[in-house]
PADRENBA-29828 format. One line per 5 residues: their letters; for each residue x, y, z of N, C-alpha, C. Coordinates in steps of 0.1 Angstrom, whole numbers. Example, Ala and Ser with C-alpha at 12.3 -4.5 7.8 and 13.67 -1.06 7.14 Angstrom:
# PADRENBA-29828
AS	132 -57 78 123 -45 78 132 -33 78 | 128 -22 71 137 -11 71 129 0 79 $
END
This chain:
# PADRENBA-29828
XXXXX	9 -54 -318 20 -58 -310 23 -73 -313 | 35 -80 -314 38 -89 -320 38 -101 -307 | 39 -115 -311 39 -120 -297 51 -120 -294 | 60 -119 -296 73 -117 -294 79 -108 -284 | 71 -94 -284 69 -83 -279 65 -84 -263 $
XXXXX	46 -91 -264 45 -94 -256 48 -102 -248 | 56 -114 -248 64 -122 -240 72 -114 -233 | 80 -105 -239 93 -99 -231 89 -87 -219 | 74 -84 -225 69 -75 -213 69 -83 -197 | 68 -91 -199 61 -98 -188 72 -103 -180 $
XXXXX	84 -105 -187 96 -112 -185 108 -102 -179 | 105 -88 -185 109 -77 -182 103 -70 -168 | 94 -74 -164 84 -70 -151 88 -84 -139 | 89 -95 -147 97 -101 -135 111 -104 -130 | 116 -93 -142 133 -91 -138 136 -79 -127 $
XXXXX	124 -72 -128 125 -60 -122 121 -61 -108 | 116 -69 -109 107 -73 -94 117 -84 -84 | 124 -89 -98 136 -100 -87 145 -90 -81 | 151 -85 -91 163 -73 -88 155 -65 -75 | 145 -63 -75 143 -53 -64 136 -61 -51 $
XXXXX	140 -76 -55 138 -86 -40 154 -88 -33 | 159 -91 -45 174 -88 -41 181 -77 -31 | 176 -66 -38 183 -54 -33 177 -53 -18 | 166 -53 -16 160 -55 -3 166 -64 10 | 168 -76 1 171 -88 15 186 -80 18 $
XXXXX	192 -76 6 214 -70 4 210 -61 17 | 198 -53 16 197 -39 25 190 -48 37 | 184 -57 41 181 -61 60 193 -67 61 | 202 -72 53 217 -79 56 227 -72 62 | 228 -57 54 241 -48 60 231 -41 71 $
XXXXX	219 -38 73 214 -34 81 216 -41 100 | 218 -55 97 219 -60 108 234 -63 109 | 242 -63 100 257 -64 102 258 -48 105 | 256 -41 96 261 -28 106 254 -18 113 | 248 -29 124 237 -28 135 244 -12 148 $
XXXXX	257 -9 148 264 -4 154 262 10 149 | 265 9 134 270 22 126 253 29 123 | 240 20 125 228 26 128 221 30 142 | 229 25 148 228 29 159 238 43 166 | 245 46 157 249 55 158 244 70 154 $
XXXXX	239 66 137 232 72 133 216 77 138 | 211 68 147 200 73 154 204 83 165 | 211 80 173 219 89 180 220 106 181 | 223 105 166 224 120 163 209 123 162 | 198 118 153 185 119 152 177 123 170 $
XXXXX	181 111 178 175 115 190 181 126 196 | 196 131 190 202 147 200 193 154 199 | 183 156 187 179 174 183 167 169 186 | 157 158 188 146 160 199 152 163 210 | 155 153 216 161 154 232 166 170 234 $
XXXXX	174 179 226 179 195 230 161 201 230 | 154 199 222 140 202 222 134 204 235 | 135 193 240 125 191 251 131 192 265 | 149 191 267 155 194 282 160 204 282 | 163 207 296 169 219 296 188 214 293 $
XXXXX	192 226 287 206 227 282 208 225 274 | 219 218 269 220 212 256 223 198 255 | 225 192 246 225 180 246 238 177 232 | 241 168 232 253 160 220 253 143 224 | 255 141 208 260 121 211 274 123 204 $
XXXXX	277 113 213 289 108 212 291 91 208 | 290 84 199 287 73 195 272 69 195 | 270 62 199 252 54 201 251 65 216 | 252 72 222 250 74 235 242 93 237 | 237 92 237 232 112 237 234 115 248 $
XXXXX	243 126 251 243 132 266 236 140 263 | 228 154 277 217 157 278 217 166 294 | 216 181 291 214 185 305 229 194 306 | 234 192 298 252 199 296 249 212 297 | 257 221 311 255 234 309 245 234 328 $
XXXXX	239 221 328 231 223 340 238 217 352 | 232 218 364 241 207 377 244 193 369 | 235 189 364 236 175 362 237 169 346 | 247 162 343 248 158 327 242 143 329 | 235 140 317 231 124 321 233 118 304 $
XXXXX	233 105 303 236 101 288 228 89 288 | 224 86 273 211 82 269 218 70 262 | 217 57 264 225 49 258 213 42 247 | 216 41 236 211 35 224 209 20 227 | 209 12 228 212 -6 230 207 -11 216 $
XXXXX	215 -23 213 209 -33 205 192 -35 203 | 186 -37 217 170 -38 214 166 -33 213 | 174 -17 220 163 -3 214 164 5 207 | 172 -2 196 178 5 182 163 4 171 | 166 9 161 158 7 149 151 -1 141 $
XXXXX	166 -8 145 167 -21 132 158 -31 130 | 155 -28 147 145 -50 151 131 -42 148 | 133 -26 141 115 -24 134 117 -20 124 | 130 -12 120 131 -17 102 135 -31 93 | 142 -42 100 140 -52 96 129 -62 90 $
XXXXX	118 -61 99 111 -70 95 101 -60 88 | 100 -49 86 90 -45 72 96 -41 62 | 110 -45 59 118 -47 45 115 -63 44 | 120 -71 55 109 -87 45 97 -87 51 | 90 -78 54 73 -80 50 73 -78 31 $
XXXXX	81 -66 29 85 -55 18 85 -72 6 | 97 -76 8 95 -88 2 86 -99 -2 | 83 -103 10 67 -114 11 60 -105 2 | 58 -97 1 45 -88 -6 49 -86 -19 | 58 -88 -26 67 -85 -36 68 -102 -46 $
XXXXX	72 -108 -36 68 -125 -40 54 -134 -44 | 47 -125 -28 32 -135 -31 25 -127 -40 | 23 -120 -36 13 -110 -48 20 -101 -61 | 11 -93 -69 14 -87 -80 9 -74 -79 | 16 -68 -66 18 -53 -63 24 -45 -73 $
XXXXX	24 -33 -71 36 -26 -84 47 -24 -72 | 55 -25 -83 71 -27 -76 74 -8 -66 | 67 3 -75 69 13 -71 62 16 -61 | 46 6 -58 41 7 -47 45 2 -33 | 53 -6 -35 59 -15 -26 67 -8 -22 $
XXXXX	81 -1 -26 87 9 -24 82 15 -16 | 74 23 -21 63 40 -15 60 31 1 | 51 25 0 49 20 13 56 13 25 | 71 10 19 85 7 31 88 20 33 | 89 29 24 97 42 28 86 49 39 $
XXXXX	75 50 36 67 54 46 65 49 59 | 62 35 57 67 24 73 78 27 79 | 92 30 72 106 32 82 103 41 87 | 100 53 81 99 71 85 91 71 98 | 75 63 99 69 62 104 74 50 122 $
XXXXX	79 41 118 88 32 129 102 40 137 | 108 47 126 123 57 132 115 70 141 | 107 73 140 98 86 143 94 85 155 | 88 65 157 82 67 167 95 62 178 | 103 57 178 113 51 183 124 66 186 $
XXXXX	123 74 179 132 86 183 126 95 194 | 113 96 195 103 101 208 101 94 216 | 103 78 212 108 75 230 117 78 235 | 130 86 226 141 87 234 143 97 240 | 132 107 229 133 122 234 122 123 247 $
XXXXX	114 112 248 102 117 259 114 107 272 | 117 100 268 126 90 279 138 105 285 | 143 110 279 151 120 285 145 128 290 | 132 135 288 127 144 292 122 135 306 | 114 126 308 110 125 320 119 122 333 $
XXXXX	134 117 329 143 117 336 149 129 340 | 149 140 333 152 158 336 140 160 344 | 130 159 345 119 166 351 115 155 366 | 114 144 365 107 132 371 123 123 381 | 136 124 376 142 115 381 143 101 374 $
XXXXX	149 93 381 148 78 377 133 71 376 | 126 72 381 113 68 384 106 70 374 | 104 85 367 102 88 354 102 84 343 | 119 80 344 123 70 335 118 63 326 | 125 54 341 121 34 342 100 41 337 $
XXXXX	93 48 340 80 48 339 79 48 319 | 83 57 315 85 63 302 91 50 294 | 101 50 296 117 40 287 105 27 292 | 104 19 297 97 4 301 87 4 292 | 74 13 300 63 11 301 54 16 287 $
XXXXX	52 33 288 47 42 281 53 43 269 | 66 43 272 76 44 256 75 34 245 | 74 21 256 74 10 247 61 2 241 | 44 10 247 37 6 244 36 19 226 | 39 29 231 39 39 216 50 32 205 $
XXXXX	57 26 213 66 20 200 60 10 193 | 53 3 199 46 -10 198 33 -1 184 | 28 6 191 20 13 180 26 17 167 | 34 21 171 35 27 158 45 19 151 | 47 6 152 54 -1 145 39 -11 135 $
XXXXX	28 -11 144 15 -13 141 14 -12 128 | 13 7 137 9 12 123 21 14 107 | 32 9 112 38 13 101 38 -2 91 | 34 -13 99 28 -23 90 18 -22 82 | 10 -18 88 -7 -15 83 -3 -3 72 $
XXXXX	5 5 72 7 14 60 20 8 50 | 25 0 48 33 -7 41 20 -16 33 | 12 -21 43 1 -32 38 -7 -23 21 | -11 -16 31 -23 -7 19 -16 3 12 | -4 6 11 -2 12 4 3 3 -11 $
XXXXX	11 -6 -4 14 -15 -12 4 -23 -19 | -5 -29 -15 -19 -35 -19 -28 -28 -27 | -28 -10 -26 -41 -4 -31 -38 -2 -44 | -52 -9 -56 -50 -9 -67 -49 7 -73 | -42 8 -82 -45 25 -91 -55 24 -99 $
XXXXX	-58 40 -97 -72 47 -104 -77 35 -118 | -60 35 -125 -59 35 -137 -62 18 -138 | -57 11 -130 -60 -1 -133 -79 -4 -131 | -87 4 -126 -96 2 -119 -104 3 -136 | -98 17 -136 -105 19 -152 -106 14 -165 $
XXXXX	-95 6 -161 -93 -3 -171 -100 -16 -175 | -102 -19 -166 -111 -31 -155 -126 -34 -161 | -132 -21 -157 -145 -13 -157 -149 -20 -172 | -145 -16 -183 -151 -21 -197 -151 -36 -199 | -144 -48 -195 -148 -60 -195 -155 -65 -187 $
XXXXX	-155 -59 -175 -168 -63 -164 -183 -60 -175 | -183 -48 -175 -193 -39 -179 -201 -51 -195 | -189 -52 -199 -194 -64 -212 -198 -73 -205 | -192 -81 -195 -195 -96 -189 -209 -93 -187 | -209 -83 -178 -223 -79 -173 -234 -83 -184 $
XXXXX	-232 -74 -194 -245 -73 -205 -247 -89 -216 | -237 -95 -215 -232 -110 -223 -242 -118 -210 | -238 -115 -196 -250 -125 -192 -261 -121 -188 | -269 -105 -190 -279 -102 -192 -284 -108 -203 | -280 -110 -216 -284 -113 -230 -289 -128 -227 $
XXXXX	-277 -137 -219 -280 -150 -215 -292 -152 -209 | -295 -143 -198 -302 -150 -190 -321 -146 -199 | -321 -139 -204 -333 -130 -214 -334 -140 -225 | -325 -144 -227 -327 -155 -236 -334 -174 -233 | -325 -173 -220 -333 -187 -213 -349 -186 -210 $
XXXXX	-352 -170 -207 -363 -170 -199 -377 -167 -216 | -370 -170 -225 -381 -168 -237 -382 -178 -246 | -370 -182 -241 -365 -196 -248 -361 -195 -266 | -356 -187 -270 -346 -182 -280 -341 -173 -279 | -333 -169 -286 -319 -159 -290 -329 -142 -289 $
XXXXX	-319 -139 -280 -324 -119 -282 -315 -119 -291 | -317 -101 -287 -307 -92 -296 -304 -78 -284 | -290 -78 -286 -291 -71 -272 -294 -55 -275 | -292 -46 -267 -298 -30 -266 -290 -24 -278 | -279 -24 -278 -273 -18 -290 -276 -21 -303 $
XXXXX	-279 -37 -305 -280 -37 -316 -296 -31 -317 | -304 -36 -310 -322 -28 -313 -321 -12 -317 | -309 -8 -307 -311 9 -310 -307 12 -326 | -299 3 -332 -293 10 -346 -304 4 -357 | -317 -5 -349 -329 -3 -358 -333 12 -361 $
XXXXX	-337 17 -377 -346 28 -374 -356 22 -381 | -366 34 -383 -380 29 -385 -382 36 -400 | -371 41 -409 -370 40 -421 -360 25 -431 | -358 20 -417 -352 4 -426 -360 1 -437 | -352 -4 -448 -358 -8 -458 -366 -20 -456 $
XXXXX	-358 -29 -449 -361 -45 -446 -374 -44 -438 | -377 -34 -430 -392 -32 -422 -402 -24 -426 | -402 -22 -437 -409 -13 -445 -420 -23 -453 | -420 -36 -461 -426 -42 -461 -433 -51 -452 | -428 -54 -440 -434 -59 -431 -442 -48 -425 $
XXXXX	-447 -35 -426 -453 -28 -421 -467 -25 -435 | -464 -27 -448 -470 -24 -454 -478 -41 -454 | -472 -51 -453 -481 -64 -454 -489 -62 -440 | -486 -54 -426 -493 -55 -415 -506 -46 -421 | -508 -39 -429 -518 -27 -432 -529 -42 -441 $
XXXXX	-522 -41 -446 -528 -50 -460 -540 -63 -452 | -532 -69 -445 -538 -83 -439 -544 -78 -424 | -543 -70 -423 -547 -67 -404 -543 -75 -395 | -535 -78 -397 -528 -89 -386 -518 -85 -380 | -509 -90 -371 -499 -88 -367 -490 -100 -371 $
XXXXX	-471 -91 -376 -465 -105 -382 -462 -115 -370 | -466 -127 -375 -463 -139 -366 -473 -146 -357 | -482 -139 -362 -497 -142 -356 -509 -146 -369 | -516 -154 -364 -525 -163 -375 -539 -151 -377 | -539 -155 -393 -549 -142 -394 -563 -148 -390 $
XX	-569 -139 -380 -585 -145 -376 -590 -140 -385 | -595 -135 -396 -605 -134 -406 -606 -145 -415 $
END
């Protein structure tokens, strides 16, 4: 590979990575400009819980789900600004970022793990609305205010938790592939400062295990050193006592 080549890899990986910091901040931009037109869209998402769980039927009509249609009583589920989506898909598209900036995540992991955070944040924010209607069909006002305040908004709180914590590690967790890759320079480091430290403690130069193994015991070069060991009875490197 030429160096030429390799320059542009690297230059090509941080074009890719700008463009998809870009695209991100474009997407929390129109997300909070057209804070209305997602809130509408959740709407329809909370109808078909909400028909699930109350009696009759249920339809939205803008940000609003009516509920109970067909029974004595029709009641309508209003969407609001604060208890829309946005203020929990916003901030883990620029977590999405920060994590895209500071570190050297893969851009596809980053991805993988916002798409799982929204699913995970929209999911839990749609069953408050569906458990918020249901306890107002069954419980009254009291239900409600208990559900929508209290209970609703401690699970929302959760699971916005958790949809951080899985943006985090998904986006952070190294691949197989890089791991294995890894593994062979460690693995040398390893045995370069085995060799070192074997050598301080004898006070000259080894030879490390590979190379001793590709000694055999028909070497030419050790063939006379075994015939002079017969001849003198000594051992080489030792002073002959006779």
């Amino acid at each position: 590979m030429s160096v030429a080549a390799a320059a542009r890899r690297p230059r090509a990986g941080r074009a890719r990575r700008t463009i998809l910091v870009a695209l991100l901040l474009a997407i929390a931009v129109v997300l909070i400009v057209a804070e209305g037109d997602t809130r509408h869209a959740e709407a329809q998402l909370a109808r078909a819980v909400v028909a699930m769980i109350t009696p009759g039927r249920a339809v939205a009509s803008g940000s609003i789900v009516y509920f109970g249609i067909g029974t004595r009583e029709v009641t309508g589920l209003s969407i609001t600004t604060l208890c829309s989506t946005t203020v929990l898909v916003v901030p883990l598209v620029l977590l999405s970022v920060a994590v895209l900036g500071v570190t050297r995540a893969r851009s596809s992991r980053v991805g993988l793990g916002l798409a799982v955070g929204v699913i995970v944040a929209v999911a839990s924010n749609v069953i408050r609305f569906g458990t918020a209607a249901w306890a107002y069909s069954e419980y009254g006002r009291e239900g409600f205010d208990l559900v929508h305040r209290y209970l609703g908004s401690l699970f929302v709180i959760a699971g916005f938790i958790a949809a951080i914590v899985l943006v985090l590690r998904i986006a952070l967790r190294e691949s197989s592939r890089t791991r294995i890759s890894d593994a062979a320079p460690r693995r040398r480091g390893r045995a370069r400062a085995d060799d070192a430290r074997r050598s301080a403690g004898t006070g000259g130069p080894t030879i490390s295990s590979a190379m001793a193994s590709e000694a055999s015991p028909t070497d030419p070069l050790a063939a006379p050193l075994r015939r002079d060991r017969h001849r003198s009875g000594t051992r080489p490197g030792r002073k002959d006592r006779r």
